[in-house]
C-alpha positions as CSV (number, residue, x, y, z in Angstrom):
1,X,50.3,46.5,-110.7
2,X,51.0,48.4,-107.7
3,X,49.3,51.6,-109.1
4,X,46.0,49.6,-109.7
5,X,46.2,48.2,-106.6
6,X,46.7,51.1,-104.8
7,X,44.1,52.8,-106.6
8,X,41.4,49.6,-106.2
9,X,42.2,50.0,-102.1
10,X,41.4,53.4,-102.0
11,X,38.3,53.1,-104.2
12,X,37.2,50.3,-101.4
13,X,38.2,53.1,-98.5
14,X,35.9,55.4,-100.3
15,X,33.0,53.1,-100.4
16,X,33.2,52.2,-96.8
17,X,33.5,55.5,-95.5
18,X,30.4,56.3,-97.9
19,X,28.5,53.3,-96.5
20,X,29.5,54.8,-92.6
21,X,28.1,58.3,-93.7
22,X,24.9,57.2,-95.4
23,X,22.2,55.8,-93.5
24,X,18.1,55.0,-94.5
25,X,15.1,55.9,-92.6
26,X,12.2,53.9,-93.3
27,X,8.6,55.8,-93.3
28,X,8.1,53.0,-90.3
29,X,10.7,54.5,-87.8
30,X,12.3,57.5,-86.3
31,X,16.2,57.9,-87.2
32,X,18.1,59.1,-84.1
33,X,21.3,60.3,-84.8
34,X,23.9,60.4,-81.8
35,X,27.4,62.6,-81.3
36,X,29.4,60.9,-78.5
37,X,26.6,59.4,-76.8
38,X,24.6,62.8,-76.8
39,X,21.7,63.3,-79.4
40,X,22.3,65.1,-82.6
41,X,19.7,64.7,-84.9
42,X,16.0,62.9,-84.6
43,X,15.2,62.1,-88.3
44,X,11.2,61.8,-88.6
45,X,10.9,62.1,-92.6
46,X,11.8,58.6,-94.6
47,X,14.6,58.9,-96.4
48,X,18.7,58.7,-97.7
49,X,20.4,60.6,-95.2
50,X,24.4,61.3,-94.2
51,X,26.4,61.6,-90.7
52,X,29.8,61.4,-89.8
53,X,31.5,58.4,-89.8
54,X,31.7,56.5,-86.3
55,X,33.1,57.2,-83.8
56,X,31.6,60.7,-84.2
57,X,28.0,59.6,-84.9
58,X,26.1,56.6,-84.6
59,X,22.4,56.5,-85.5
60,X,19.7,54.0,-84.2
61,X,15.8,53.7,-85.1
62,X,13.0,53.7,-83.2
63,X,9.3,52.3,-84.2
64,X,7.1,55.2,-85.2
65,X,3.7,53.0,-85.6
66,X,0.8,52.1,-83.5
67,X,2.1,49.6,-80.9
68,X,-0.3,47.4,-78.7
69,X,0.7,46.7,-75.1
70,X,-1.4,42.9,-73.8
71,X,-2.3,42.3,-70.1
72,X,0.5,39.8,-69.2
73,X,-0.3,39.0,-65.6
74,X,-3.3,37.0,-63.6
75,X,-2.8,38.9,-60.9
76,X,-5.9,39.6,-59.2
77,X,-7.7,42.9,-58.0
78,X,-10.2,43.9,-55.6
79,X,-13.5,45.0,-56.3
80,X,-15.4,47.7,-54.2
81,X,-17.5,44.8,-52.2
82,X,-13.7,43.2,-52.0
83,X,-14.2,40.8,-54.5
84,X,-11.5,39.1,-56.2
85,X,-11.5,39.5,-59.9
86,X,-8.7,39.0,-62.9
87,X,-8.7,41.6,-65.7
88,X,-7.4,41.3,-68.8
89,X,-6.2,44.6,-71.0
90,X,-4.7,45.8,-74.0
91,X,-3.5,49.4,-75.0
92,X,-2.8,51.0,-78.3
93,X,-0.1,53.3,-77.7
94,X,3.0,55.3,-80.1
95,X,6.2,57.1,-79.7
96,X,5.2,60.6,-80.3
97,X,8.8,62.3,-79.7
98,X,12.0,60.1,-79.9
99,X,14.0,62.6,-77.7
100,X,11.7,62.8,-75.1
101,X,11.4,58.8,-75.2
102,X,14.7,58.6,-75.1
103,X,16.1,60.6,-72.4
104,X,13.0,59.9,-69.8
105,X,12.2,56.2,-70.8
106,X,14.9,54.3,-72.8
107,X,16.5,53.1,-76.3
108,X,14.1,51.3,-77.7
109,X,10.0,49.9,-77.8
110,X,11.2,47.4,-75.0
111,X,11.8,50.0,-72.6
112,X,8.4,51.9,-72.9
113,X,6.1,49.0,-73.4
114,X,7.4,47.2,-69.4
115,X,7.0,51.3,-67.7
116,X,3.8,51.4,-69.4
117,X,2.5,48.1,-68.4
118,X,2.9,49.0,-64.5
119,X,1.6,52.4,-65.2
120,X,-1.5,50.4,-66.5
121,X,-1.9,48.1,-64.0
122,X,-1.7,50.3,-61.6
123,X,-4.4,52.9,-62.9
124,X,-6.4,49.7,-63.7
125,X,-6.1,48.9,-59.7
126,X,-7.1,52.0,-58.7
127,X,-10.1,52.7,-60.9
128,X,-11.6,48.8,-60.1
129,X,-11.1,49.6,-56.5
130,X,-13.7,52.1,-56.4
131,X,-16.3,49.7,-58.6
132,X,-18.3,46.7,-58.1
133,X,-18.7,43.6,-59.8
134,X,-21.9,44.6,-61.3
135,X,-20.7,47.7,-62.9
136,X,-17.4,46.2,-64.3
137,X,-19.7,44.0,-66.3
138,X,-22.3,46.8,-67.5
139,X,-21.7,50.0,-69.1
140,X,-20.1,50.9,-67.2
141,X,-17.3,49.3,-68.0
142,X,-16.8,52.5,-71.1
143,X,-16.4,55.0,-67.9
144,X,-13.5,52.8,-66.4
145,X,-11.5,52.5,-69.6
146,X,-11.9,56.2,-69.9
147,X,-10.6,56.9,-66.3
148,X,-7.8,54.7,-66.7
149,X,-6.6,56.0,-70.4
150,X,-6.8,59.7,-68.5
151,X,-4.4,58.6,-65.7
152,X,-2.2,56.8,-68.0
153,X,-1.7,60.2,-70.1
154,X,-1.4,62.1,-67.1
155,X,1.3,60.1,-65.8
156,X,3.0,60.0,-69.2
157,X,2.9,63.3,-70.0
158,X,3.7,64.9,-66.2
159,X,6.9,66.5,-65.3
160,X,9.1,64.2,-67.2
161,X,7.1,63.4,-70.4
162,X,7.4,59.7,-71.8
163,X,7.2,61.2,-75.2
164,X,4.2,58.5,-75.9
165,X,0.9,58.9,-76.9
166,X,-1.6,56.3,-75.3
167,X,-4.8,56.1,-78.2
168,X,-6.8,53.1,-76.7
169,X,-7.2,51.1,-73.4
170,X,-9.4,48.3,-73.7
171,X,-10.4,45.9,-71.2
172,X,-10.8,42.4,-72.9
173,X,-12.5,40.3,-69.6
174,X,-13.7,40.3,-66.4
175,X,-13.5,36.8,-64.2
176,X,-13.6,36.0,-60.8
177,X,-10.5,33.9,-59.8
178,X,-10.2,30.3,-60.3
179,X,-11.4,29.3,-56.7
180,X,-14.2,31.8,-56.8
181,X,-15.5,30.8,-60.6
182,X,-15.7,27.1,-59.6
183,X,-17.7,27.9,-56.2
184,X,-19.7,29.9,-58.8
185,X,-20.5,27.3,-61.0
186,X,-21.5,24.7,-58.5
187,X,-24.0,27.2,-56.9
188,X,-25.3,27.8,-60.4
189,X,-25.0,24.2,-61.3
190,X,-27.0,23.5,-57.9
191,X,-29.5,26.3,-58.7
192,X,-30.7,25.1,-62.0
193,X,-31.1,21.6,-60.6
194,X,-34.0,23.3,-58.1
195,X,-35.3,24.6,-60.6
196,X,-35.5,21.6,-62.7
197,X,-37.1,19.5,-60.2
198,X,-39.3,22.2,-58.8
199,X,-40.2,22.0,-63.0
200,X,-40.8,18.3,-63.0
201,X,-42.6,18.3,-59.6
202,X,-45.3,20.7,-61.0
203,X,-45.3,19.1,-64.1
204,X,-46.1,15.6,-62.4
205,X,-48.8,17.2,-60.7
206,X,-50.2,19.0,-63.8
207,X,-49.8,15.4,-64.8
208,X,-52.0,13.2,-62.3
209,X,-54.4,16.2,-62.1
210,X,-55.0,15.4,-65.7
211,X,-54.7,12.1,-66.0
212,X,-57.7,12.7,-62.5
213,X,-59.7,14.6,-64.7
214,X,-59.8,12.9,-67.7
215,X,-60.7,9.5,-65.3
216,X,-63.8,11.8,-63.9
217,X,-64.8,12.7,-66.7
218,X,-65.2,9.2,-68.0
219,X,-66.9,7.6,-65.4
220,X,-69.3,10.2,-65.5
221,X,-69.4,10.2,-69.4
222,X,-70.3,6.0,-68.9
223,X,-72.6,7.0,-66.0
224,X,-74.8,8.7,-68.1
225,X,-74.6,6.4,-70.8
226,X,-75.7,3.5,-68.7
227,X,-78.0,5.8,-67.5
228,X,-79.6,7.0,-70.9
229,X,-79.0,3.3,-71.7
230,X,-81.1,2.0,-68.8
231,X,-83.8,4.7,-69.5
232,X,-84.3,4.1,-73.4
233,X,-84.3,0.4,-72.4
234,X,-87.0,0.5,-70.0
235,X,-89.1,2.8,-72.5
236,X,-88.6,0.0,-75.3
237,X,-89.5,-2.7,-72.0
238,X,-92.2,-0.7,-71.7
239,X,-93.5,-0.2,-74.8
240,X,-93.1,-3.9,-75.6
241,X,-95.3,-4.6,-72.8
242,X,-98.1,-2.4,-73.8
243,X,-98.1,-4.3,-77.2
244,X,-97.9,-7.6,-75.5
245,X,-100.5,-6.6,-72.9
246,X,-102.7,-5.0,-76.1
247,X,-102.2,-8.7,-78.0
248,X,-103.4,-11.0,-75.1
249,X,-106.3,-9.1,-74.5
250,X,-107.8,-9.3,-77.7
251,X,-107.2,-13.7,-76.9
252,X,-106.6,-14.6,-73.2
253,X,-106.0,-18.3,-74.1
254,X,-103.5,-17.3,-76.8
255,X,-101.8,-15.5,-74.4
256,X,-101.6,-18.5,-71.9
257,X,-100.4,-20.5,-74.3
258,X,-97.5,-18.1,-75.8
259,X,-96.1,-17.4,-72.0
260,X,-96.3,-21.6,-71.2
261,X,-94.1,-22.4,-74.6
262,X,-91.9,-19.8,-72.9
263,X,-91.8,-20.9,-69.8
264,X,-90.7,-24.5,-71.8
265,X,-88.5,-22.8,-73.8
266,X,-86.5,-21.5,-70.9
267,X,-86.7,-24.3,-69.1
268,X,-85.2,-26.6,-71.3
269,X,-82.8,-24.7,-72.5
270,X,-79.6,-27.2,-71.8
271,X,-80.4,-31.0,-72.3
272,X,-78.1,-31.7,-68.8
273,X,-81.3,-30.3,-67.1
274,X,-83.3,-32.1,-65.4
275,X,-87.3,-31.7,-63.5
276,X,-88.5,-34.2,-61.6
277,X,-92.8,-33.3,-61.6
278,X,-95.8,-35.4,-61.9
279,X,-97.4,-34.1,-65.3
280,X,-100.6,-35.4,-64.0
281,X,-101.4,-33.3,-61.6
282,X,-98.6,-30.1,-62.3
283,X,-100.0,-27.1,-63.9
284,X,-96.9,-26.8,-65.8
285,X,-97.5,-29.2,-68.6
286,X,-101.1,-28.6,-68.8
287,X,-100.1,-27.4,-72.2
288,X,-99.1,-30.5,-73.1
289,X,-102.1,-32.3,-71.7
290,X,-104.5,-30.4,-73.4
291,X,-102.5,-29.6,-76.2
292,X,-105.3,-30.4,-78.8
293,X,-108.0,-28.2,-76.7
294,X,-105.3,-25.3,-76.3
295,X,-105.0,-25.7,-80.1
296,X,-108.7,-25.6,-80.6
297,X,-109.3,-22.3,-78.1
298,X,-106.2,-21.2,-79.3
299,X,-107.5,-21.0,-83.4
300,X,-111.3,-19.9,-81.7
């Protein structure tokens, strides 16, 4: 029993100094193989791979893919005509070369994502400085990203290089700062407002000059229709009179009597009326008094 013991520990022994000597690279990270603190090895091909057992080596891993770096400040910046605007940024950036990175920057992503952040802000600063409002919201905007991604590479690749490569800066928006946006607004706010009631204004008086118009034109359109009116009724007054005047002359006493039952018929028109004449002597009912001899000359 002792024997299989014995040989059962040793087979454990075995597998954990095998376990200490073999390590894994993924094809997503950068092995980095250390010797007393100082490094041995930088492993950039995936694979099973040995070292010595610790204390002698230790190995740690470091990201080898495309990183992104966000804006995480509001700090604000001042334009050329000293305006105060807030950015906000991102950057696509890599470890290139682990030993590099290691030695000038630090032991892991952490490290080179906060140096890289000032580095950014700063070249950021610097470029917006030189720019105005108008150009950080126009096409510009492509030549400031550029200038900013050059500084940032000069800066990470100068006398000590960071061992990074920076692929992208991007800025994501331009805004004035809180106090300035809301003054903003309420001038634009105030702005359309003119504009609206300058709109209504002239579209009231488009409105009564109209509405002015369209009276004119009626009262002149009933003008001369009481006009034309008037005039085609006086023709027909005076044509009627023609025929009348044509009628009587051919019988005078006809025409006496036609223009007294008339003048009756007009004026005893209501029953409340009332004439007070003599019919003896009034011309007005001589009709009536010779009724028989109107009759006669009238059939003559």
């Amino acid at each position: 029993m002792n024997r299989i013991g014995l040989i059962f520990s040793s087979l454990l022994v075995l597998l954990a100094l095998a376990s200490s000597t073999l390590f894994v690279v993924d094809q997503r990270q950068f092995g980095v193989v250390y010797a007393l603190g100082q490094i041995k090895e930088v492993i950039t091909e995936p694979g099973l791979n040995w070292k010595l057992p610790p204390p002698f080596q230790n190995v740690s891993y470091i990201d080898k893919r495309l990183l992104t770096l966000d804006s995480t400040d509001a700090e604000p910046m001042l334009t050329a005509e000293k305006q105060r605007v807030v950015i906000d940024w991102y950057v696509r950036w890599r470890i290139s070369e682990p030993t590099e990175y290691i030695r000038n920057v630090g032991l892991n992503e952490g490290a080179g994502a906060s140096q890289l952040n000032r580095v950014v802000r700063n070249a950021f600063q610097e470029e917006i400085n030189k720019r105005t409002v108008k150009e950080l919201l126009s096409l510009k905007r492509e030549d400031l990203m550029a200038d900013v991604k050059a500084e940032v590479l000069d800066k990470v690749r100068g006398a000590k290089p960071w061992g990074v490569d920076v692929v992208d800066v991007r800025i994501t928006r331009v805004d004035y700062v809180e106090a300035i946006t809301e003054s903003v607004y309420r001038r634009m706010e105030a702005e359309r407002k003119r504009v609206a009631n300058e709109l209504r204004s002239t579209g009231a008086a488009e409105g009564e000059k109209i509405r002015a118009d369209a009276d004119r034109q009626r009262e002149v359109t009933i003008a001369n229709a009481y006009r034309d009116a008037q005039k085609i009724k006086g023709e027909g007054d005076a044509e009627a009179a023609k025929i009348y005047a044509e009628a009587f002359n051919r019988d005078p006493q006809f025409a006496q009597f036609y223009r007294s039952l008339e003048a009756y018929k007009s004026s005893f028109a209501n029953k409340s009326d009332v004439m007070v004449l003599d019919p003896g002597s009034s011309e007005f009912f001589k009709v009536f008094r010779n009724g028989g001899g109107a009759s006669s000359g009238a059939k003559k």
